[in-house]
matplotlib code that plots the C-alpha trace (Angstrom):
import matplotlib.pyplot as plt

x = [-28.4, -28.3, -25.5, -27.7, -30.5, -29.0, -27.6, -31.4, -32.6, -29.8, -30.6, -34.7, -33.6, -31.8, -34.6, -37.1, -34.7, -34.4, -37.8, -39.0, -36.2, -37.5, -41.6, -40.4, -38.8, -40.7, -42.5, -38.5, -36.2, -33.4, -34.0, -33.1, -30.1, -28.2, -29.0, -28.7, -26.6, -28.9, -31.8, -33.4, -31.2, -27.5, -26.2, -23.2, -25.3, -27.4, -23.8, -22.1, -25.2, -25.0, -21.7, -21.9, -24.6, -23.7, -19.9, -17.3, -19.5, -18.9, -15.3, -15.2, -16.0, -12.1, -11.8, -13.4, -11.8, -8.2, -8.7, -9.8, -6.6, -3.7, -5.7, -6.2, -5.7, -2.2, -0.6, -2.3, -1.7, 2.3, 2.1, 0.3, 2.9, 5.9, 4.9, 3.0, 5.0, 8.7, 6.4, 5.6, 9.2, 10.5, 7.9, 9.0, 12.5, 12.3, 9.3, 11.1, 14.5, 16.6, 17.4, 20.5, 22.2, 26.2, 28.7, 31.5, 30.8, 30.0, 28.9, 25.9, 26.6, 22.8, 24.0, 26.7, 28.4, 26.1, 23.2, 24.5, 25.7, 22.1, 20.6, 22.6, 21.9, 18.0, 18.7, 19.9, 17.9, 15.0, 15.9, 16.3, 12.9, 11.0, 13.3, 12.6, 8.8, 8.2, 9.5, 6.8, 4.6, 5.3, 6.5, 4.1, 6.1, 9.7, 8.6, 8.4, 10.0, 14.0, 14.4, 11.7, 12.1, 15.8, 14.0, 12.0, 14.7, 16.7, 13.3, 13.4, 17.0, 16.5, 13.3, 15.2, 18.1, 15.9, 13.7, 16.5, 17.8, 14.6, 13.9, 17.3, 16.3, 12.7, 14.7, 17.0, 14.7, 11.4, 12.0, 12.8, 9.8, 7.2, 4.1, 4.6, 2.3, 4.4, 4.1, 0.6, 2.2, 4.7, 2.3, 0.0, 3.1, 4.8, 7.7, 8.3, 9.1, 6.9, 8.5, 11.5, 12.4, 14.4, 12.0, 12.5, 9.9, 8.5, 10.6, 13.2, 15.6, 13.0, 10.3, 6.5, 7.1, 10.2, 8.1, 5.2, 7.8, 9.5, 6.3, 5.0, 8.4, 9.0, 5.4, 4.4, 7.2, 6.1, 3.0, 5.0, 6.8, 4.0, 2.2, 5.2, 6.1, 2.2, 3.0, 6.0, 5.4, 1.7, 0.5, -2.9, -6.3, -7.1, -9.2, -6.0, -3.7, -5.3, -6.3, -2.1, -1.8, -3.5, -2.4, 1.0, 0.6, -1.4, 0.7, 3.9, 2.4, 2.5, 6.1, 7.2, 5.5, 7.2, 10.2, 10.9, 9.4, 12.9, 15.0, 14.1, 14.8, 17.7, 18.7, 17.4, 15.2, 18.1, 21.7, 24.0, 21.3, 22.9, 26.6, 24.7, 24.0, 27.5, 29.9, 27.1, 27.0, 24.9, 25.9, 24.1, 22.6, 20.5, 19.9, 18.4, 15.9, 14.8, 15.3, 14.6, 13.3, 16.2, 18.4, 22.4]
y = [-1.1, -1.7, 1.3, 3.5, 2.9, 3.7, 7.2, 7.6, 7.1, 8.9, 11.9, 11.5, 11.4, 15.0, 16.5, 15.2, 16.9, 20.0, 19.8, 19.6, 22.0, 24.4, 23.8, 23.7, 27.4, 28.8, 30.9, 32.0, 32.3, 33.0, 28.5, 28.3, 30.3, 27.4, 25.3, 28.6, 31.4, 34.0, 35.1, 38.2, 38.4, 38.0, 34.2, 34.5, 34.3, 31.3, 29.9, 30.2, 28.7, 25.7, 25.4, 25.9, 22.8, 20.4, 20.9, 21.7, 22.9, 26.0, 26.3, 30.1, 28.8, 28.2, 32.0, 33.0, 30.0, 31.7, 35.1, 34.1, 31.1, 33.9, 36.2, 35.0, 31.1, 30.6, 32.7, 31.5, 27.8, 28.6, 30.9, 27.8, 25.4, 27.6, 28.4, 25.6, 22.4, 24.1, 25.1, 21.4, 20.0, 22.4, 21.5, 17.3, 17.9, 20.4, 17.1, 13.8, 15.0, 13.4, 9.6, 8.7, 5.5, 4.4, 5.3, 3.6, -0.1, -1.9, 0.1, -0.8, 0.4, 2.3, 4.4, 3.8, 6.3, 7.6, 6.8, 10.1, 12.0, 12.1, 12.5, 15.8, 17.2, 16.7, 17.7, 21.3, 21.9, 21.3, 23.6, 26.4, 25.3, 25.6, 29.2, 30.2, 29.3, 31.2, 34.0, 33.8, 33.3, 36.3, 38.3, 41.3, 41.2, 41.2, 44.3, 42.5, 43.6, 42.3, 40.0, 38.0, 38.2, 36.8, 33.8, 33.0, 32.3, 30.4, 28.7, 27.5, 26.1, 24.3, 22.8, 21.0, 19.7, 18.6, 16.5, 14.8, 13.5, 12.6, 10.0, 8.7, 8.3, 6.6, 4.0, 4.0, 3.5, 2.1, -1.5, -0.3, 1.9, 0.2, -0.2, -3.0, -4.0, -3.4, 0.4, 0.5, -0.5, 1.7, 4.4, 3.7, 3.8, 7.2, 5.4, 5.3, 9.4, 9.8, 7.7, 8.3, 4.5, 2.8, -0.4, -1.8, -0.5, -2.1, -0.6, -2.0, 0.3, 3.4, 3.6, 4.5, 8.6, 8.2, 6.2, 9.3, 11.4, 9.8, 9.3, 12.8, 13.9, 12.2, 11.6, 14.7, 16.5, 15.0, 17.1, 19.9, 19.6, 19.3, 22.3, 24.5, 24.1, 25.0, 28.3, 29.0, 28.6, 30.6, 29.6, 27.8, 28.3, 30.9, 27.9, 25.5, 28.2, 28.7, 25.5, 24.7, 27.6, 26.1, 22.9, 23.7, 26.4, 23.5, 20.7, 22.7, 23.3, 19.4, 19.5, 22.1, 20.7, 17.2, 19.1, 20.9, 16.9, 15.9, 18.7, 17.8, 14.4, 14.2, 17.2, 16.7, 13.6, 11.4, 12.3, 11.8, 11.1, 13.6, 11.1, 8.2, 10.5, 11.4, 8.4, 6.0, 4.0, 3.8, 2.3, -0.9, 0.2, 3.0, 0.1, -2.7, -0.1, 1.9, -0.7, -3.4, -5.4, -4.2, -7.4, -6.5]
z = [18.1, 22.0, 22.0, 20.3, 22.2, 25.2, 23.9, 22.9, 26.0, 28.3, 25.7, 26.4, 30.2, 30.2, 28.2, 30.9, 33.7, 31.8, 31.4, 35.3, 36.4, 33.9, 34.9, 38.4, 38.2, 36.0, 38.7, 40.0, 37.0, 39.4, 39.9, 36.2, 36.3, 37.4, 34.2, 31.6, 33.2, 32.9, 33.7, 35.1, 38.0, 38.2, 37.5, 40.3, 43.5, 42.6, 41.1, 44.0, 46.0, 43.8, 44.3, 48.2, 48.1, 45.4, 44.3, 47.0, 50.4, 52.0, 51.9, 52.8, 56.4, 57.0, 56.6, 59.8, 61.5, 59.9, 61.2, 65.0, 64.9, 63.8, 65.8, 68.9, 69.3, 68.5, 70.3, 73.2, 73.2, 72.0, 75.4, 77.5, 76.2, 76.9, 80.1, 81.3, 80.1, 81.9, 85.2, 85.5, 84.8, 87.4, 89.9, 89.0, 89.1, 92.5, 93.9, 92.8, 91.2, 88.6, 88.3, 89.1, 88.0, 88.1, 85.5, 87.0, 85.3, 82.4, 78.9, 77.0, 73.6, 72.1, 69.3, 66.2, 64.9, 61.9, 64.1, 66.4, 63.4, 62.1, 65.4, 66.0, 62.8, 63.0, 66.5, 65.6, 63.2, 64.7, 67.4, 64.4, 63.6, 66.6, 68.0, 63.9, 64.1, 67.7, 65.8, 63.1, 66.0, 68.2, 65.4, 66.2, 69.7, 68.2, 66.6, 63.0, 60.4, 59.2, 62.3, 61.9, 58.1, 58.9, 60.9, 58.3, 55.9, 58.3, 58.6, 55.6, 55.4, 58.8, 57.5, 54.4, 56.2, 59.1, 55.9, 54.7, 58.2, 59.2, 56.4, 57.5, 61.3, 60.2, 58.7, 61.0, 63.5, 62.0, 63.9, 67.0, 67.0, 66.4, 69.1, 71.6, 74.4, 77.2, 76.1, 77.3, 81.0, 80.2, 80.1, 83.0, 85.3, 83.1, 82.9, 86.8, 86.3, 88.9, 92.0, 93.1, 93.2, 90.8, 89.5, 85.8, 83.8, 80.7, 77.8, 75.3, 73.1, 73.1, 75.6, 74.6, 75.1, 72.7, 70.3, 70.5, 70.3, 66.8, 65.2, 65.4, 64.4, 61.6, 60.1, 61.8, 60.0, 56.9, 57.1, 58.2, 55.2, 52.7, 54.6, 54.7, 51.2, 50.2, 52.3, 50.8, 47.1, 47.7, 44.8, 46.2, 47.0, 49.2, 51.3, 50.9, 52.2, 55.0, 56.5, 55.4, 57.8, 60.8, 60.1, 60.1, 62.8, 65.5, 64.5, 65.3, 69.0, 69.5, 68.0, 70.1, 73.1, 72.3, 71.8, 75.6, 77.1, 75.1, 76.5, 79.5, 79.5, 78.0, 80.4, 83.6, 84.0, 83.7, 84.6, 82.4, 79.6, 77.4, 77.3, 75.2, 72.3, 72.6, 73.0, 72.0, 75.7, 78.5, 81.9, 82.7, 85.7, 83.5, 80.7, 83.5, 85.1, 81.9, 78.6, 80.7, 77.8, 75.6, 74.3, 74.3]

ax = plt.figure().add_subplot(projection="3d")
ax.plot(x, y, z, "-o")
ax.set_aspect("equal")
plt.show()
C-alpha cells in the first residue's frame, strides 16, 4: 500500500505541474512548446532555449572563442614564446654566462643505463612533436598543403612513442619528483642562475624547474594525449572538438615553452650538462653546488 501510494501521489504531482505550466502559458503557446512539441510556432527555438538554460548551457559559446584562438591568438603567443623565451636566454648567457664546474675529479653517477635509453627516446620525439606541431601552427606560412600534411603524420607517430616512454620516465622518476620544501627556496633564489657565484642551492636529484618541467610533461602529455586522439579520430561534438582544439593547442605553448628553458639548460646554462645524460656521471663539483641535498 505505501508503494502505491507514493506512485499515486508522484502521478497527482506531475498533473499539478502540467497543470500550472499549461495555465501559466496559456496566453504564449510558444511556453508550452517545451512540454508538447508543438504549438503555433516552431518547437526548435523554444527547444534549444530550454536546452541553453536547463540541460547543457550555452555550449555554442566555445565557437566564437574557436575562431578568434586559431585565428588570431595562437599564433601570437607560439610567436611571443619563440621569440621572446631565446631573446632572454641570449641576453642571461651574454650578462652572467654559463656555470662552470671541474671535470677532472671524482664521478657522481645520476643516470643508469635504461634510465638514458628512455630519456633519449622521449627526448627525440618530443622534439618531432614540438618542430611537427609549429608546422600545424604556421602551416598557412609554410604554404600548407603536402609538407605540413607530411608533419602531421609524423605527428602522430612521435606522439605514440613519446606516450609510451613517458609512462616509463613517471615511474621512473615519480620519487624523485615529488614537491619538497626546499623547492620553494629553490625558487625564490632561481636556482642561483642569476649570480654568477657558485653557492649550493637547495636541490636534491632534480631541482624545482626540473620537477615543473616533468610534471607538465608527463601529466601534461597525458592531456595531450587524450586531446590529440579526440582530434584525430573526429568523431565528437562539434563543442568537444573544439575546446580539445584549444586545449591541446594552449597546453602545447607551455610544453614548448618548457621545452627551449630545457635546451637551454642542458646546452648552455651548465657546461658540460649535456655528458650526464650521456655516460650517466656528473663531476662532484657540479653535484655539491646544484644537488646539494642529493644523497650519493
Amino acid at each position: 500500500m505505501t508503494m502505491k501510494r507514493y506512485i499515486m501521489s508522484a502521478c497527482l504531482l506531475m498533473l499539478l505541474v502540467t497543470g500550472l505550466v499549461a495555465i501559466a502559458g496559456a496566453g504564449d503557446p510558444g511556453q508550452v512548446q517545451i512540454l508538447n512539441g508543438y504549438g503555433l510556432e516552431p518547437s526548435t527555438a523554444a527547444f534549444q532555449e530550454f536546452n541553453k538554460a536547463v540541460i547543457t548551457g550555452d555550449w555554442q559559446q566555445y565557437g566564437q572563442l574557436f575562431i578568434k584562438w586559431r585565428t588570431t591568438l595562437a599564433s601570437k603567443i607560439y610567436l611571443i614564446i619563440l621569440t621572446a623565451i631565446p631573446l632572454i636566454f641570449f641576453l642571461h648567457f651574454i650578462a652572467i654566462g654559463p656555470k662552470k664546474f671541474a671535470h677532472d675529479g671524482r664521478e657522481v653517477l645520476f643516470f643508469g643505463a635504461f634510465c638514458r635509453l628512455i630519456h633519449w627516446i622521449a627526448a627525440f620525439s618530443f622534439t618531432l612533436l614540438v618542430l611537427t606541431g609549429l608546422m600545424t601552427i604556421f602551416g598557412k606560412v609554410l604554404g600548407g598543403g603536402a609538407i605540413v600534411s607530411s608533419g602531421r603524420s609524423i605527428h602522430i607517430i612521435a606522439a605514440i612513442v613519446f606516450s609510451f616512454s613517458a609512462v616509463f620516465m613517471f615511474l621512473i622518476w615519480l620519487k624523485d619528483m615529488l614537491p619538497m620544501p626546499h623547492d620553494i627556496a629553490w625558487m625564490f633564489i632561481m636556482g642561483g642562475y642569476l649570480s654568477k657565484a657558485k653557492k649550493p642551492v637547495p636541490a636534491a636529484k632534480f631541482n624545482a624547474g626540473q620537477k615543473m618541467w616533468f610534471w607538465l610533461a608527463t601529466v601534461g602529455g597525458a592531456v595531450m594525449a587524450v586531446t590529440g586522439y579526440i582530434l584525430f579520430t573526429y568523431e565528437s561534438q562539434v563543442d568537444t572538438l573544439r575546446i580539445s582544439t584549444i586545449i591541446h593547442s594552449a597546453l602545447g605553448a607551455g610544453l614548448v615553452g618548457f621545452f627551449l628553458i630545457h635546451l637551454y639548460m642542458s646546452l648552455f646554462a651548465i657546461k658540460g650538462a649535456l655528458t650526464s645524460m650521456i655516460t650517466g656521471y656528473k663531476p662532484e663539483d657540479e653535484v655539491k653546488i646544484l644537488h646539494s641535498r642529493y644523497k650519493y
